[in-house]
N, C-alpha and C positions, 0 to 999 in steps of 0.2 A: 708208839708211833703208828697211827691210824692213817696217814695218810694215800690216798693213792698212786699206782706210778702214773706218770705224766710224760709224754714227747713229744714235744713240739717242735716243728719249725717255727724260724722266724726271720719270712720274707723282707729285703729291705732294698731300697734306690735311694740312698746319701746316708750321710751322719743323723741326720734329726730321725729316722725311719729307726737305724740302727737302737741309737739310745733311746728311742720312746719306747722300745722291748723290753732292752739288755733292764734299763736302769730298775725300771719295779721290778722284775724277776727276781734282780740279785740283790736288790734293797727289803724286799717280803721276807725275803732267805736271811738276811744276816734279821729282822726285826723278829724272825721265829727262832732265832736259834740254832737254823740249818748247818751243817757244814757247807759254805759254798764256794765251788772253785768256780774261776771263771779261765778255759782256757782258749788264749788269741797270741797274737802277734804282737810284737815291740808297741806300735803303733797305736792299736787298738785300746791297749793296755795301760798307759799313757791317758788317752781319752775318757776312758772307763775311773780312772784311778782320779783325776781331773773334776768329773762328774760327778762321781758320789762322795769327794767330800770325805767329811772322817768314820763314814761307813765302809769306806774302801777299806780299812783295819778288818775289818771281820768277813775277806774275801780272801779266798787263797789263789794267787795267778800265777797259771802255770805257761811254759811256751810251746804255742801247737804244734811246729814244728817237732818240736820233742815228744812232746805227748801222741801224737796222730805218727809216730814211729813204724807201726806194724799195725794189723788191724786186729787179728786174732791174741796180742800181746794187749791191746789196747782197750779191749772187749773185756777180756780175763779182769786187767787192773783193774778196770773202773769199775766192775761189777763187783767185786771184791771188797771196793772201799762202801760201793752202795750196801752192800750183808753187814760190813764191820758198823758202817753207822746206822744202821738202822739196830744190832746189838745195843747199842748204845743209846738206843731210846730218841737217836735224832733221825733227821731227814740230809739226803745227800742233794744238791740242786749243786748241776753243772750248765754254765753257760759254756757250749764247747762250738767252737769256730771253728768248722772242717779246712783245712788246707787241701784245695784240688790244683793248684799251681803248680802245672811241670812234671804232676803224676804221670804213668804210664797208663795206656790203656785199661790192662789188667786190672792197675791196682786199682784204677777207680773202681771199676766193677766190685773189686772186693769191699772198699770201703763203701759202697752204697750196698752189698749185700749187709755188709753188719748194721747199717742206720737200717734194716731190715729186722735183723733177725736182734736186735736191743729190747723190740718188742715183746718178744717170748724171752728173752733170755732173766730180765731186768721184773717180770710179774712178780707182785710180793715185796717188794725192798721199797716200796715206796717212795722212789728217789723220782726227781723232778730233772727233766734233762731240756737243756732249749738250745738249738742248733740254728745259727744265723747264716743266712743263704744272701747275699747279695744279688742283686738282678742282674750285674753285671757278669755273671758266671757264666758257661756255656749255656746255651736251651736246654742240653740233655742233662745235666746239673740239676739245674732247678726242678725241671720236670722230677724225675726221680726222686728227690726230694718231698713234693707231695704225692706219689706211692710210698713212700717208707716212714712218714709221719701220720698219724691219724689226725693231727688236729696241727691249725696252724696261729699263732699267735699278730694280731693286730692291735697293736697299742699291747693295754692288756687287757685286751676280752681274745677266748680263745675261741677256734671256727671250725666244725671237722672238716677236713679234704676230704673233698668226694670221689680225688683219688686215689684215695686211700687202700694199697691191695691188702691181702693174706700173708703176712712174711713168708709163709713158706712158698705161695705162689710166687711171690717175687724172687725168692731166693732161684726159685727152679727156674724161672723167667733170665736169672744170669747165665743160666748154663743152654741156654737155649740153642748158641752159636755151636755147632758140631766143633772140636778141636784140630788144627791145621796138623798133617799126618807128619809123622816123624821126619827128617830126610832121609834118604838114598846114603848117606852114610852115618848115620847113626848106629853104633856100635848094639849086638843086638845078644842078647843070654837067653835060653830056653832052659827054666826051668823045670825039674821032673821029679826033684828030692829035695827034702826040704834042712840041705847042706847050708846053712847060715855062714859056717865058718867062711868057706869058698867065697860066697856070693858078697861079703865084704871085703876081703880081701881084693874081690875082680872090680866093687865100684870104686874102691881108694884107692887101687891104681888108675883108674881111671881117673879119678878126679884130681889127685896131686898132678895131672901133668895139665891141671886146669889152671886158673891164678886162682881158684878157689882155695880163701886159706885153710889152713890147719883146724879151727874153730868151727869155720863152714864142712869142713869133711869129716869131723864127727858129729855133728849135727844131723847131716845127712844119711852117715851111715846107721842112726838109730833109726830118722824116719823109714828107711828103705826095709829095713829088718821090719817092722812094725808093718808097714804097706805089703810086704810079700807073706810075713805069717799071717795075715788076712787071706792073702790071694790064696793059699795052701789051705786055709783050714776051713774058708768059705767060700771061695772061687770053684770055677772048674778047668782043668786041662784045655787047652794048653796055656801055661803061665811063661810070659814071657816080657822079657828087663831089657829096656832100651836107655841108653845113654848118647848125651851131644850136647854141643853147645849151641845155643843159639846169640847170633850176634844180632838179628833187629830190633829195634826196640832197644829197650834195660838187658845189658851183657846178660849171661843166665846159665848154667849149668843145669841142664833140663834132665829129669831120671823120670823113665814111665814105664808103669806095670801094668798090663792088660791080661785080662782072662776072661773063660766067656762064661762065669756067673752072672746070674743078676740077681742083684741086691732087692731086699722087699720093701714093699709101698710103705712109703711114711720113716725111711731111713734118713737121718738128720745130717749124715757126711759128717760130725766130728766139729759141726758150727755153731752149739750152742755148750757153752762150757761147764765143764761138771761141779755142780757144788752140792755139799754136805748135807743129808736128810730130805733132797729135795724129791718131793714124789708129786708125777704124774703134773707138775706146772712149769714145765719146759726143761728141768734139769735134764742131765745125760742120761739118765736111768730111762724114763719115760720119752725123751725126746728120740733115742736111739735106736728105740724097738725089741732092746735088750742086746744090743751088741755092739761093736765098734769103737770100743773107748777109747784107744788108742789114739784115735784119727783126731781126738782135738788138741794133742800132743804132738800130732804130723804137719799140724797147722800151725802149731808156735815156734817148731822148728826150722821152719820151711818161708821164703820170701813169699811163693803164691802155690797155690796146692787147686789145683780143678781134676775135677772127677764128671765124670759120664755114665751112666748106667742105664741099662735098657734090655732089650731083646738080643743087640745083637752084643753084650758082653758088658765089660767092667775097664774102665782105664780110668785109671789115677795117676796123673803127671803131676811132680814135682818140680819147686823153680830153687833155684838159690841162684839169688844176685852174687855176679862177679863184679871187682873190684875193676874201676875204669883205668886202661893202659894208659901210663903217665906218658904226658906229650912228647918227651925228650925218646921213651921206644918207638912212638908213631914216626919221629922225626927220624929215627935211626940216628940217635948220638946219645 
């Protein structure tokens, strides 16, 4: 499999814009051979299926909703299935249809970090990825979109965007926004020993009196362990654990670890997923600097994970979505 990798956008204003992309893309892909999934919406999928006729057989469709899940869960998969088939001597071509409907702030930010950092992460596997962007999307949407594609697809001749950044500049480009400071009563731990037992023990109480389930508070209690032996074994004094909930926005059970280390230039944060023998072309080995492994495991664990690092110290907040109050308690009945 010689092919190279490839990601495109593909700008569209109606149905005929749409399928004058989608259809060769994913009709070249089943005529090579490709493994090709195609993943969108009810709707979409329907038109697509419609369209191509008895080549729609040799498409696998998945539902974005489902698929577009998590972004650091979503990264991991599909890059996964792009190493497994290109083992196999084929080519992975996904037509994947982002879902930004009803996202939170945050998360979009994350999900255009990863149409980011796909670039680095995906070199070598040879997998062909085409991401359709409607016009009708927000400005910042689309815009975003041509920073984090190099090349944009029209009919099908492909165009590079010229504004096309550096994934890692853009990645750093999310984190740009300083973090809004804990509250006035956010619960607050100074750490000074690197007592694990304790220090789970004090966030599971805390969090069971969250609606965060059972699932979500061990989940967290591995990231937290993981984020604080960091802060202990690379950070510097004074290390300290802040816990609270924030209700604006997506409910959230917020944990953050500040210390006043700082991290070295060209640290990856745990955003480019580790895979097997990969040297020096974006895997964790090379991407990381030689450290932090953990952190793309704090990321799978975790709804949003943001990190700041600089001069004046190290904070890594943590999010886990809470479970939304069923209307009958908001009602009181």
């Amino acid at each position: 499999m010689s092919a190279s990798f490839t990601h495109r956008v593909l700008p569209y204003d109606g149905v005929d814009e749409f399928l004058g992309g989608a259809l060769p893309f994913l009709r070249d892909g089943v005529d090579a051979g490709d493994r090709v999934v195609a993943v969108t919406g009810v709707g979409r999928e329907e038109l697509l299926r419609d369209a191509l006729g008895p080549a729609a057989a040799g498409v696998e469709f998945a539902d974005a909703a489902t698929w577009y899940a998590h972004p650091t869960r979503t990264l991991a998969d599909c890059l996964g299935d792009a190493d497994n088939t290109a083992w196999q001597g084929r080519r992975l071509r996904v037509l994947g249809d982002p879902v930004w409907a009803s996202r939170p702030p945050l998360e979009v930010i994350e999900w255009q970090r990863v149409e980011a950092i796909v670039n680095v992460a995906f070199q070598g596997t040879g997998a062909s990825l085409l991401c359709p962007y409607a016009a009708s999307l927000p400005a910042g949407v689309v815009a975003a979109a041509r920073r984090t594609h190099p090349e944009s697809l029209r009919g099908v001749r492909a165009v590079a965007n010229p504004g096309y950044m550096d994934p890692w500049a853009y990645s750093a480009l999310c984190d740009g926004e300083p973090l809004p400071p804990p509250p006035g009563d956010a619960d607050a731990l100074k750490i000074d020993r690197p007592d694990l037992y304790w220090l789970r023990a004090y966030v599971s109480d805390y969090a069971r009196q969250t609606r965060l389930p059972e699932e979500g508070v061990q989940r967290l209690l591995v990231a937290v362990t993981e984020v604080v032996t960091n802060a202990l074994r690379h950070g510097e004094p004074p290390i300290v654990l802040r816990l609270w909930t924030d209700a604006s926005g997506e409910p959230a059970l917020v944990c953050e670890v500040t210390d006043e280390g700082r991290w070295p230039s060209g640290a990856a944060y745990g955003l480019v997923p580790p895979r097997p023998a990969v040297d020096g072309a974006g895997g964790e080995t090379g991407a990381e600097g030689g450290g932090r492994f953990g952190l793309w495991a704090v990321r799978l664990l975790c709804s949003i994970v943001q990190i700041r690092a600089g001069d004046g110290g190290t904070t890594v907040r943590l999010r886990l979505a809470l479970p939304a109050v069923p209307a009958e308690s908001i009602n009181g009945v």
